[in-house]
N, C-alpha and C positions, 0 to 999 in steps of 0.2 A: 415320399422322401426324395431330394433332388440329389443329383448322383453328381461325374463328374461333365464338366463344361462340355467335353463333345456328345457325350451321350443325350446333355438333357439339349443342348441344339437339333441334336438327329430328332428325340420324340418332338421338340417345340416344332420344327417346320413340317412333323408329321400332322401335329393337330390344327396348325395353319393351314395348311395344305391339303385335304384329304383328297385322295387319288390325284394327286396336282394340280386340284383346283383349289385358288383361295376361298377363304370364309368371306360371310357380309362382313363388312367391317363394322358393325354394333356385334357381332359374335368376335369378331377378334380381340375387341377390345376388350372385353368381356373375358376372355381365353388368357390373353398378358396381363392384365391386371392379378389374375387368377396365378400364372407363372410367377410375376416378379412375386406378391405375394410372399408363395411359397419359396421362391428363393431368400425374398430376406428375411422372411424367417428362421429356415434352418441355420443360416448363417448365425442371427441371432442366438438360437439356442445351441450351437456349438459351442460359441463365444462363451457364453453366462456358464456353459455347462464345465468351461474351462479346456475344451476339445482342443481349441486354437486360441494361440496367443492373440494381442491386439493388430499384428501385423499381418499372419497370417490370417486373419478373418478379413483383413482389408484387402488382401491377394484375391480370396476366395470370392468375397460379394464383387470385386473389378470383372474377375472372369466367368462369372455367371453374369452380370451384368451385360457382358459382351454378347452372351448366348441372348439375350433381351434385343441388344440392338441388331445384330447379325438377323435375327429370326423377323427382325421388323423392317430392315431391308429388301429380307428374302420375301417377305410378303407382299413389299411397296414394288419390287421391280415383276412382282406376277400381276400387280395391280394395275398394275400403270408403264407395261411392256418398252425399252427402250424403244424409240423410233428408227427407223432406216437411218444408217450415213449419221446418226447422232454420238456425239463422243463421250466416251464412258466416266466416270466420274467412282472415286473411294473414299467409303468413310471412314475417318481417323478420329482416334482419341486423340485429346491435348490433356495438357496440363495434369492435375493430378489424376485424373483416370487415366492419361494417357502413360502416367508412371506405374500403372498397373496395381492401384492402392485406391478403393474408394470407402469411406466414410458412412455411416448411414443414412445421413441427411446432406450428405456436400451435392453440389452442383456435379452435374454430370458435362462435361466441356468436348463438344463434336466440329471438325473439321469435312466441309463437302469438299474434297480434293477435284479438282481437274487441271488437265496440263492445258487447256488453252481457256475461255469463256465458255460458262456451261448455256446447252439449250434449252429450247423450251422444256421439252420433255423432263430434261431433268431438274428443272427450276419446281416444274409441278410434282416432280417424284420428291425432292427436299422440303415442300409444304408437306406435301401428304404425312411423308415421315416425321416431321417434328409435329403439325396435330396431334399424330397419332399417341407420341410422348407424354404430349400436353396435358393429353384427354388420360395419360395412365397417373395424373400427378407427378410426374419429375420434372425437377427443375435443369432445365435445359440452359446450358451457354451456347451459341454456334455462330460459325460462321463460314462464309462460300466465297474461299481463294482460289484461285490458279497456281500455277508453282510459279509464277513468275510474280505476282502477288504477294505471295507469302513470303520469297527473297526481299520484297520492298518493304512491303509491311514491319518487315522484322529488321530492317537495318535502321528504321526512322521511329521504334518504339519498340524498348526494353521486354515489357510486359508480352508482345506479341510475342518478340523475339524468343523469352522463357516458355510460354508457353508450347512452342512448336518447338522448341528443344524435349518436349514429352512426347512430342507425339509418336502414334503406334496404329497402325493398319487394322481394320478390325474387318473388314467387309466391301465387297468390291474389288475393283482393276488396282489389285497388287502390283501391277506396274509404272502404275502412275507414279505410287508412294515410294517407292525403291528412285525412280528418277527426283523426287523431290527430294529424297534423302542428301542424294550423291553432291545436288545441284547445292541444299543445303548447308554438308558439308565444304562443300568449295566458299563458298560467300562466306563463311563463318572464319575460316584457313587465310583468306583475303583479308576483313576487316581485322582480324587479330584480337586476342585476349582484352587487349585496355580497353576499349571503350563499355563493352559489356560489362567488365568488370570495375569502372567505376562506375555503372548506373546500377549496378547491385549495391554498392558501397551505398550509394545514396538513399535508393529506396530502403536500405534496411536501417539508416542514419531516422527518414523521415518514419518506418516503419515504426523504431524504438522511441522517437520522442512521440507517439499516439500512446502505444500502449504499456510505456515506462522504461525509461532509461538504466535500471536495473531489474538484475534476473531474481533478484530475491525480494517482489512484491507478494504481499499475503494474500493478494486474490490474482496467480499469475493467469497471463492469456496463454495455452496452452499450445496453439501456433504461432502466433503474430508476436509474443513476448521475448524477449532477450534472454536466448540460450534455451529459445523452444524449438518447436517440427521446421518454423522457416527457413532458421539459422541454420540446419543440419540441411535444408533441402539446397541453400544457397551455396554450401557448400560443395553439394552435388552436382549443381547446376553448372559451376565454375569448374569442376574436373571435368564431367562431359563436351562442355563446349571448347575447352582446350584441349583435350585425347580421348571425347569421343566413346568414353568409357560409361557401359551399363550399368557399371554398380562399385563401388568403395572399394571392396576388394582387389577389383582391377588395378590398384597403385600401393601394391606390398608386393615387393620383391623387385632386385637390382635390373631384371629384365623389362620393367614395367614402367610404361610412360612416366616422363617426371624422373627414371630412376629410383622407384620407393619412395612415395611421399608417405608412405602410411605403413606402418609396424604390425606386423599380425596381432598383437595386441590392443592396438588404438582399433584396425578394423571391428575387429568384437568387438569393442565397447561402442564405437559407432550403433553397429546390428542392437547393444542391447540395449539406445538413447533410444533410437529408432522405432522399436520393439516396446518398450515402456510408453512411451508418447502416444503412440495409436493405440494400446492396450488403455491407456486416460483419456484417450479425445474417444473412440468409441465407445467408452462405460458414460460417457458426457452424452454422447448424443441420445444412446439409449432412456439414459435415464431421464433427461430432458425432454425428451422427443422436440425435438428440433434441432439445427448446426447448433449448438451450443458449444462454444470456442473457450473460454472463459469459466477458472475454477475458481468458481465462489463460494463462502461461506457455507450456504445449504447443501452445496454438492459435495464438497470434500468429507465427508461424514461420509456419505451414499458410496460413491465412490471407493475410496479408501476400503470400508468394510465390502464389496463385491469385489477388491482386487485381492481379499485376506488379508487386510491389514490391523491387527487385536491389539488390543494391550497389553503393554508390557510392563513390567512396573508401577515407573511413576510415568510413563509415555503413556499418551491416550492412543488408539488404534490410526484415528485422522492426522495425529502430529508426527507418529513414526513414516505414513504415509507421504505426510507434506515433508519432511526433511529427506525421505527417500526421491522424492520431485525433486528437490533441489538440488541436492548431489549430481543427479543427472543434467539439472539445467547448467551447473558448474563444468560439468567435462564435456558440455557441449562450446561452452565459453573458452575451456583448453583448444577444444580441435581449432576454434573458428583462431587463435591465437598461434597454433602450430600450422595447420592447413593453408589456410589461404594465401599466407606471403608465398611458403614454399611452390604454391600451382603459379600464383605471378612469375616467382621466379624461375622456374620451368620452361614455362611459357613465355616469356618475355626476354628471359635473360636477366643478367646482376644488373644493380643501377647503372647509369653511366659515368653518373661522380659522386663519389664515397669521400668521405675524410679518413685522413690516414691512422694507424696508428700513432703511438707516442711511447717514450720512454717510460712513465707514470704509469700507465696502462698496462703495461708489459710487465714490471713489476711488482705491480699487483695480482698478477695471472688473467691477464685478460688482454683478447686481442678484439682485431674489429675484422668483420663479413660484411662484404657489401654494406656498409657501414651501419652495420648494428653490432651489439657489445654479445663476446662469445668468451668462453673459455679456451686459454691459449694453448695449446699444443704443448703435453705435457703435464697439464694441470688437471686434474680428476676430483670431480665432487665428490664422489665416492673418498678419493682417500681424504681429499680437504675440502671436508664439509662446509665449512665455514665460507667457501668462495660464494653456495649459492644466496648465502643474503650479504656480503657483498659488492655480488654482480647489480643488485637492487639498488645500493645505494652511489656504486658508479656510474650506471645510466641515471638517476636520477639528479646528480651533479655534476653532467660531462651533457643533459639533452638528448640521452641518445635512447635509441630503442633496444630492447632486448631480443638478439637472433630465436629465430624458432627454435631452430635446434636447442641453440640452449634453454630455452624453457622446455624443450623435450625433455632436457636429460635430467633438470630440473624434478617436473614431476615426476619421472620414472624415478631418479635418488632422494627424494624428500623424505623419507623413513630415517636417511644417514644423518639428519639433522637432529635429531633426534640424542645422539653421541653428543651434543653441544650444549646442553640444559646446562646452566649452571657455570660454562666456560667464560673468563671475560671477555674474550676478543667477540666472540658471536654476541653476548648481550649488549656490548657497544656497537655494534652494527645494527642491531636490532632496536635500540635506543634511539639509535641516530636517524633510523626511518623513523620511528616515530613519533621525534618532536622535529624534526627534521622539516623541508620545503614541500609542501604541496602532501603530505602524510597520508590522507585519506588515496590518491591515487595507488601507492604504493601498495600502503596495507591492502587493498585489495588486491592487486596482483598477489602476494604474499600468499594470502587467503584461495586465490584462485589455485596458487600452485601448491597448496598443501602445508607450505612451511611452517604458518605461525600453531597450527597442531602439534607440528613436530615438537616447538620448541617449548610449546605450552601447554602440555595434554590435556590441561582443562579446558582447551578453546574447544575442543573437540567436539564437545557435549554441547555447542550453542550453534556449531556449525549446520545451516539448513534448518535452525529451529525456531519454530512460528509456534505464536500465543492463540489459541484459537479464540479470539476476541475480533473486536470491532475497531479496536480503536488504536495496535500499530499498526504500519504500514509496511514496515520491514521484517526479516527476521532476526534473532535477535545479534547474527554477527555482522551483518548488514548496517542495522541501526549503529551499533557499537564503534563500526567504522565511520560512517558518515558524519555520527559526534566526535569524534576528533576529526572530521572534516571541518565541522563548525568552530570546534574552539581554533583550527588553527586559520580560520578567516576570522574571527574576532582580532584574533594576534593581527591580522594584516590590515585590519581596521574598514573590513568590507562589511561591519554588520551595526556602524555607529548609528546609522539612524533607526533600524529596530530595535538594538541593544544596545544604548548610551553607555550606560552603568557597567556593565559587563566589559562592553569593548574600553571601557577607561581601566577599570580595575586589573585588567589583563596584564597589562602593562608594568603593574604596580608590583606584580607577585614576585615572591622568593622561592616558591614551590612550584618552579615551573614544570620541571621535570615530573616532578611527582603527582599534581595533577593531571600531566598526559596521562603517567600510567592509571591512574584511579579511572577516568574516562574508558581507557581499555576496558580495566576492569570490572565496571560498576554493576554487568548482569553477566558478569560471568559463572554466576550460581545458579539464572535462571533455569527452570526446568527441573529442579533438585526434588523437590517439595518445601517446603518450609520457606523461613526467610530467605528472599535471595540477599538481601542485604547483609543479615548476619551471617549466611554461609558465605557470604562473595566477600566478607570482613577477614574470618578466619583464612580462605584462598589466600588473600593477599599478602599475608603473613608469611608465607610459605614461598609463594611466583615472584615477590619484590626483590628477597636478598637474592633467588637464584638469578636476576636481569641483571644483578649489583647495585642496587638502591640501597642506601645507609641503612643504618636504623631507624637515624630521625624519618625518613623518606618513607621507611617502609611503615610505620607508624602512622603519619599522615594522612597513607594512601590505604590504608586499613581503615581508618576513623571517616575517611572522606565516602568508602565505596561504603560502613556502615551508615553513614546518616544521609546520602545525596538522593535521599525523595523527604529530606525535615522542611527543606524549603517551601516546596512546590506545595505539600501536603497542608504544612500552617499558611501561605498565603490565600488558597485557593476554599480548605474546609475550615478555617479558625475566624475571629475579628480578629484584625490589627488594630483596631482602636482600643482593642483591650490591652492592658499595659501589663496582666499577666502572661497572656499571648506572647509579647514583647521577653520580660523577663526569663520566661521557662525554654525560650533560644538561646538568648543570650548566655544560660546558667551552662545548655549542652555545649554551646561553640564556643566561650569562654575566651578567643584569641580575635583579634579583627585580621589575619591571615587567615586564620581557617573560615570566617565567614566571606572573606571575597573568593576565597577557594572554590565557597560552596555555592555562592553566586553564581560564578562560570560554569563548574561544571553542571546547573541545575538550568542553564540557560542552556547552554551544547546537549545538554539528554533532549531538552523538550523540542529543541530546536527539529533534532535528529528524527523524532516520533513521527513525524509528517507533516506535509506544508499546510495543511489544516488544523492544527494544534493551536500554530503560535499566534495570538494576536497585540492588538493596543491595550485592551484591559488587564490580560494577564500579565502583560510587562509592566503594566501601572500597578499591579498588586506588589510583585517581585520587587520593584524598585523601593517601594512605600518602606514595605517589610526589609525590604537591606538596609535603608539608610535609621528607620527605626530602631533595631539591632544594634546597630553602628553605635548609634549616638548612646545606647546604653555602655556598651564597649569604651566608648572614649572617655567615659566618666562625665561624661556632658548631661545624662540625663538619670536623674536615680529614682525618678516618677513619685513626685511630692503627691501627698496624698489628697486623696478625688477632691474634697471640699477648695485646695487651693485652687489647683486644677479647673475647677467649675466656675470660681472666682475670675480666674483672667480669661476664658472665654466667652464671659460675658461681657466684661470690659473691654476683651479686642470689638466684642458687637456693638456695643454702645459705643465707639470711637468712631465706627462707619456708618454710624446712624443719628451724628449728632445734628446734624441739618431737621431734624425731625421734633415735634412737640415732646418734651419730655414725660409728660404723661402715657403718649403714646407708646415712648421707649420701655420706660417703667413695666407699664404693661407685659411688654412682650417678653422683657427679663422674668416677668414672675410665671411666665407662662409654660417653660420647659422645665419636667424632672432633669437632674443631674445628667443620665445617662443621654439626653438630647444635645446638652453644651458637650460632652465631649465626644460624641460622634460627626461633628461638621466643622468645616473652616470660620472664620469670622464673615466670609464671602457669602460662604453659604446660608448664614444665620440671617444675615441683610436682606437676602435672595427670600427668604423664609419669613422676616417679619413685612417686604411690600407683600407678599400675596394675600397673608393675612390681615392687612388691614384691607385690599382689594375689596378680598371675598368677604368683608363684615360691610364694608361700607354698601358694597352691592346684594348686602343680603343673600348670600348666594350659598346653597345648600351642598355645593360639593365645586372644589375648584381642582381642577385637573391641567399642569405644565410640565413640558418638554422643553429637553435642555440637550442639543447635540454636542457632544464633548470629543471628535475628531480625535484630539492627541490620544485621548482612551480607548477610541474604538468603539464607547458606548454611549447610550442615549438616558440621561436620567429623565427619569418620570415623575413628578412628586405629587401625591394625591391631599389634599385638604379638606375633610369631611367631618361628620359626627361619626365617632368612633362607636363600634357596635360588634360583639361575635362575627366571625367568621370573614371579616373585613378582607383580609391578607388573600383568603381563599377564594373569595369573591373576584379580586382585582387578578391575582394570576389568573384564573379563567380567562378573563374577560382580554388581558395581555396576549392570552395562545391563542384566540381565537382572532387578535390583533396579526400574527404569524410573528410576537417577539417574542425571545428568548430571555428568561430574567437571568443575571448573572450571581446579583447581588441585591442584597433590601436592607430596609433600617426602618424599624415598625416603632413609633413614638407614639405614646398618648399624652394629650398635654393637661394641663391643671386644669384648664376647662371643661376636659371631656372630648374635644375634639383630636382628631386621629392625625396626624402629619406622616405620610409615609411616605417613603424614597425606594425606588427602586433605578436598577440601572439595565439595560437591558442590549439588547444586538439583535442583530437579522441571522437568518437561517445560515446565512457564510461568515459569524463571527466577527460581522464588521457594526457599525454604528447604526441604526435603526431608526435612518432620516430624511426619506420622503416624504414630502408635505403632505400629501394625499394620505399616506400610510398615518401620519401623524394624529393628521384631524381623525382618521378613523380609530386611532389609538382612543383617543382621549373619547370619545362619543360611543365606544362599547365600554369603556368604565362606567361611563355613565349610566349606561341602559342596565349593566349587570347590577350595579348599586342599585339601580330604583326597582328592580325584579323584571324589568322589562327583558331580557337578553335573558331566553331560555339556554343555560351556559352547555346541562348535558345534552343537548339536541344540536347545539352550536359543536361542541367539542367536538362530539360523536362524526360530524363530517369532515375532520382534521384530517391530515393525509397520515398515516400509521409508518411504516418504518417499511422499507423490500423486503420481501419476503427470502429472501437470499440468507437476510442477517437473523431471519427468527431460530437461526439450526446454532446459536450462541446462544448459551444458555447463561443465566443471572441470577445464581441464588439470593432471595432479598436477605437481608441482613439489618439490624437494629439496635445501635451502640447509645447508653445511655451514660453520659459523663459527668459528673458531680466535681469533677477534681482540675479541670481545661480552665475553669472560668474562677474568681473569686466571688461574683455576685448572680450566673444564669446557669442552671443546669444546660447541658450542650447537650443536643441530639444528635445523633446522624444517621440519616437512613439511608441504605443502599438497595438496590432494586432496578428492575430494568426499567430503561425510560420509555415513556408514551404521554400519546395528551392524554392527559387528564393526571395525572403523576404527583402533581406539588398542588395542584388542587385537592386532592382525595389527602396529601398528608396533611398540609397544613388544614383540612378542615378538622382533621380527626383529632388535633393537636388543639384547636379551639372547641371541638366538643367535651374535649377533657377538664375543658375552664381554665388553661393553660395561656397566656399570654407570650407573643413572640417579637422577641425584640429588634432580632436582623436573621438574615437567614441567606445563606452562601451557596449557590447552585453552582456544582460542575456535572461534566461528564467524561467519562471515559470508553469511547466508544457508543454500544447501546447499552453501559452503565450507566446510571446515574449515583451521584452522590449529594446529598444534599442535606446542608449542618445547618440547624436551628438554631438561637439561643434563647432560654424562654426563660419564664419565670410564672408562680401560680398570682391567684389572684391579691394576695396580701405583699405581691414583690418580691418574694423568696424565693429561693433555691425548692426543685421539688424533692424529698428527700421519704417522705414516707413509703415503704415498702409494696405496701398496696395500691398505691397510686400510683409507683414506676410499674408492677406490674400491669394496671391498666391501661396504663399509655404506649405499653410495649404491645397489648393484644391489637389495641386499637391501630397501632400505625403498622402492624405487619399485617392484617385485614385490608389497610387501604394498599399497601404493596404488593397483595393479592387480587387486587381488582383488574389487573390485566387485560384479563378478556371479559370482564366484565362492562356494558355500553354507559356507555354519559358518565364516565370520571373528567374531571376540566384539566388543568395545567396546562407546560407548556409541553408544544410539541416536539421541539428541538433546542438542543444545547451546545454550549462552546466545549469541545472539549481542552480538558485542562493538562493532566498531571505526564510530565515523563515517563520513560519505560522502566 
């Protein structure tokens, strides 16, 4: 059992040392390995056993660690005797050991102190010591200053500077380290606060754009991320290096450097960020066995459940977990917003030129500090609540910044905002942030201070709350902010060239207002169970009049937050070339107001989801499907029936192809069933009758063309073959082992028998799928897979599979059989988790059922897939008999079970599609 730090030092330099002579050193080594060992283990099972928290187990492994290095000193300097007249030298911790906090996998960081140039002796006593580490497996940082060194070093480089701001004596001429200190402290007292603390600003500037610019990412990094361990230590960093001070506490109370920067209550909550963070970075490393810095997907399950985190309700154990993370990542974003102006100004002094007050200012209850916006002398949130939002919206139309303090008092009175539900003056303030300038900045201050809870107790329940899926990126008050970040840069016309449509339509609106609010509120039911749309419908109903939104408004914004995933869902799983598709929107949207409505805000959700959502094809669907909607809406189109329909897209073909033998034309008109003229342009029918006469005049058994389409984002592919079973299934294989991604297909057979199919596809980053190298190899594994040469499961089977991070998300498959979507194809859709082999195993199962498939829509959500069929049996029907939907249903949730099953084909990766 290892006891505490001195004791186990007295027995370690007793078993290094027996009668005072050292060991060989193949027995010492052997002896420490055998020590640390048992030190980190006990530690370990304190920790797991629940003995000590995650801070105090980082205290304990620091200071038994020290009994490791101490002992391995005391060994180097029996081994390797200082020489005569030779000047002595101490070892110091740095950086985070030298904060007396070590990790179970972090670097251990050692300083060789000496006050002038160290000697031989002790050049070979600092090899021997760090071998000696090397050979115990730790990972060692070090380095051999002078004090006069370390003064240089640290005035010409931030990093070094920080880090000997930790340092701590562990072993050796305690004198040295005392004069290093003193000498320290003076240089530090000399250079003065600004420069250190604008190279913290920075690095923590470049710190956040590495590992995300917000604190509420679904896979946060646990130190390095915004409003983790760093943020809380930079904080530290910057009260030590201006007063000098060992620990947070030091700066509560009017006696205290700074004069009280810090409230006996923010202290504790400090202690319990602090306390939480190490109690998750060491269940991380544990359970990782390695520094593993970074809560991802597989670990927050593990985790969560070893820190006791269960289910409660309708909360999963890992999601109570992750929104308990974020809370604390949120009031470490408070300190870093109260704390660090207050140590500047401490330390520094007030600016030198402030803007003054004004009349305006004053009476509206607010003055200015050092030229940030305060509450004026006499004015108390507490009794008038309503100042604290606003203070929000007078710094935000005056430029200015909001004093610490007052965001002090802020958060400590945000409960009294509460008294303002349903008051006009507060919900015009609250309005007016936002549809207001620059909105998403605000709201999340807002957010950060607690208020829009106050004012809306259903935000409450979204606040810190993450989907445990793959495919947001936000949580979900996060996201909900950033989409009215998007819609109000569409308004400013920043988003024209990804979103035309959108950023025109913006403009057009009469429900301006009202779509803000719907935005707010579109997942404000997430996390309920059930629909969030119909629960976040009914919400709305109730939160709109108390903001003051009319009837008509609050109506709208009711109607808008139930249907604002109609869009995304029919462009992405339905045809738009089906004119039923078309009408069964147009019948729910009924107004061309509500449909640009739903436009915007179905571009601002998806936009919001992640920078990896949105691409050129998705916006080509979105666009298609609005302006097709529209033109039903305008009375412009009332969709004459198919036979006319079929009629003039032959004739537009035959107009572009009148330079050609009419025989030849003829031909090609009698060669597409109905359902071919009305799924392509006239363009594309042209494009369709050269290949075909190509591929007959060259006799050619199989013609394969790519077509990069840039403005879409996608590459269409068009296959010309003898049509035969399993064709679809064949060529997707053959596509993922291409490394494309199908988005979309349009499966034709023509009167001849021959197959025409179209697919459109993308690269793994959702962009077009248009290297020439990649191309030809495209086209040359359809071919090998068609003629049986391309072993497809042997091929698939080497695909690269998904991280293993994302496997701890689970996908139950699912299999929707629609009879009622289409007037002339029963509509599939299977859901299931994606992998290669995926749309190969379905669409094969779906042609062994004798089934016929006409187009077929691939998305993803996350490591969802969803993926709509449209098909029809072998006589061109609808499938309708009982026993055969049952069979198709065994059949394709078998192939959604082949998961782990080897050689399935498909693709391996997909665009993800739908908003949150």
């Amino acid at each position: 059992m290892v006891g505490e730090p001195p004791v186990v030092l007295a027995n370690l330099l007793s078993d290094l040392m027996p009668r005072g002579r050292p060991l060989p050193r193949e027995e010492a080594v052997t002896l420490l390995r055998r020590h640390l060992g048992r030190v980190q283990n006990r530690v370990q099972q304190a920790f797991e056993a629940h003995e000590l928290s995650g801070l105090a187990a980082a205290r304990w492994l620091a200071a038994l660690t020290d009994t490791v290095m101490a002992g391995i000193h005391a060994y180097t300097e029996a081994m390797l005797p200082p020489a005569a007249g030779e000047k002595p030298w101490a070892l110091v911790a740095t950086g985070g050991y030298g904060r007396g906090v070590l990790a179970p996998f972090s670097d251990i960081d050692l300083l060789f102190l000496t006050d002038g140039a160290m000697g031989p002796r002790g050049k070979q006593s600092v090899e021997f010591m760090l071998y000696l580490l090397w050979d115990l497996g730790l990972k060692v940082g070090h380095a051999t200053r002078s004090r006069a060194d370390c003064i240089v070093d640290a005035k010409g480089d931030a990093t070094v500077l920080t880090a000997l701001l930790d340092a701590r004596h562990i072993a050796g001429e305690a004198a040295i380290f005392t004069r290093f200190e003193a000498a320290f402290r003076a240089a530090r007292a000399e250079w003065g606060l600004k420069p250190f603390l604008a190279a913290k600003r920075a690095e923590r500037t470049q710190r956040h754009s590495r590992y995300g610019e917000s604190p509420f990412l679904v896979e946060p990094h646990v130190k390095e991320g915004r409003g983790g361990l760093r943020d809380l230590q930079t904080l530290y960093w910057l009260a030590r290096y201006a007063f000098n001070v060992q620990r947070m506490p030091e700066l509560v109370g009017p006696s205290t450097p700074g004069g009280g920067l810090l409230t006996a209550e923010e202290a504790r909550a400090i202690r319990r960020a602090w306390d939480f963070f190490w109690t998750v970075r060491f269940h991380l490393h544990l359970v990782a066995g390695r520094a593993e810095e970074r809560l991802t997907f597989d670990l927050q399950p593990v985790v969560g459940a070893r820190m006791g985190y269960t289910r409660h309700g309708l909360q999963d154990g890992v999601e109570r977990f992750m929104k308990h993370f974020f809370l604390t990542v949120r009031d470490v974003a408070r300190f870093t917003r109260i704390l660090e102006p207050a140590i500047e100004r401490a330390a520094l002094g007030p600016p030198a030129v402030v803007p003054s007050s004004d009349k305006a200012l004053t009476q509206a209850g607010f003055a200015l500090a050092d030229g940030k916006i305060i509450a004026a002398p006499g004015h108390d949130f507490t009794i008038d609540p309503v100042l604290m939002l606003r203070i929000f919206r007078m710094a935000r139309d005056r430029g200015l910044e909001i004093h610490p303090l007052a965001f002090r008092a802020i958060v400590r009175h945000a409960r009294h905002v509460a008294r303002l539900r349903g008051e006009r003056e507060a919900s015009a303030e609250f309005l007016d942030i936002l549809t207001g300038r620059d909105p998403a900045t605000w709201l999340r201050m807002l957010n950060e201070a607690g208020l829009i809870s106050r004012l809306l107790p259903d935000w409450q329940r979204i606040v810190g709350l993450m989907q445990f899926d793959t495919y947001h990126v936000f949580t979900v008050d996060e996201h909900t902010i950033e989409a009215v970040g998007v819609l109000a840069a569409l308004e400013r016309g920043e988003l024209g060239e990804v979103a035309p449509v959108a950023s025109e339509l913006i403009g057009q609106l009469q429900s301006r207002r009202a779509l803000y609010v719907a935005v707010l509120l579109h997942d404000i039911a997430k996390g309920r169970g059930g629909d969030h749309s119909e629960i976040g419908a009914q919400l709305a109903q109730t939160i709109c009049p108390m903001l003051g939104l009319t009837p008509e408004e609050t109506e709208t914004v009711s109607w808008l937050v139930l249907h604002h995933l109609l869009i995304s869902q029919t462009a992405f799983k339905r045809d738009i070339e089906d004119p039923k598709t078309i009408l069964d929107i147009a019948e729910v949207v009924q107004s061309p107001e509500r449909l640009r409505l739903l436009l915007v805000l179905t571009v601002a959700d998806m936009r919001a989801v992640g920078p990896k959502v949105w691409n050129g094809w998705k916006a080509t669907l979105l666009r298609e499907l609005y302006w097709r909607v529209a033109e039903v809406l305008a009375g412009g189109l009332s969709v004459p029936e198919r036979d006319v329909r079929v009629a003039r897209a032959k004739e537009a073909a035959a107009l572009l192809l009148a330079d050609r033998p009419k025989p030849d034309v003829d031909a090609f008109l009698d060669l597409g069933y109905p359902g071919y003229w009305l799924s392509f342009d006239p363009e594309t029918h042209a494009r369709h009758a050269a290949m075909i006469q190509e591929a007959r005049e060259a006799k050619a058994p199989l013609t394969v063309r790519t077509r990069v389409l840039d403005s879409r984002a996608v590459t269409e592919v068009t296959v010309f073959c003898t049509d035969h079973p399993g064709l679809f299934s064949k060529i997707a294989g053959a596509l993922a082992v291409a490394g494309a991604t199908i988005v979309d297909a349009r499966i034709h057979t023509m009167t001849d028998g021959m197959a025409l199919d179209t697919f459109w596809v993308q690269d793994a980053q959702g962009g077009a799928f248009d290297a020439p190298h990649r191309l030809a190899r495209l086209a040359v594994l359809v071919e090998q897979s068609l003629s049986g040469r391309l072993r497809l499961r042997d091929e698939i089977r080497k695909l690269k599979r998904e991280p293993a991070r994302l496997r701890a998300v689970t996908v139950p498959p699912r299999v929707v059989i629609d009879n009622h979507a289409s007037n002339t194809h029963t509509v599939i859709e299977v859901n299931g988790r994606d992998r290669p082999g995926l749309l190969h195993d379905v669409t094969a199962a779906i042609s062994d059922q004798g089934l016929q498939i006409a187009s077929a829509h691939i998305t993803t959500y996350g490591v969802r897939a969803v993926d709509v069929f449209y098909v029809k049996d072998v006589f061109g029907l609808k499938v309708e008999n009982e026993r055969k939907l049952a069979g198709l249903r065994r059949a394709l949730e078998t192939a959604l079970d082949m998961a782990e099953r080897p050689g399935g084909g498909g693709v391996a990766t997909r665009a993800a599609a739908e908003p949150a």
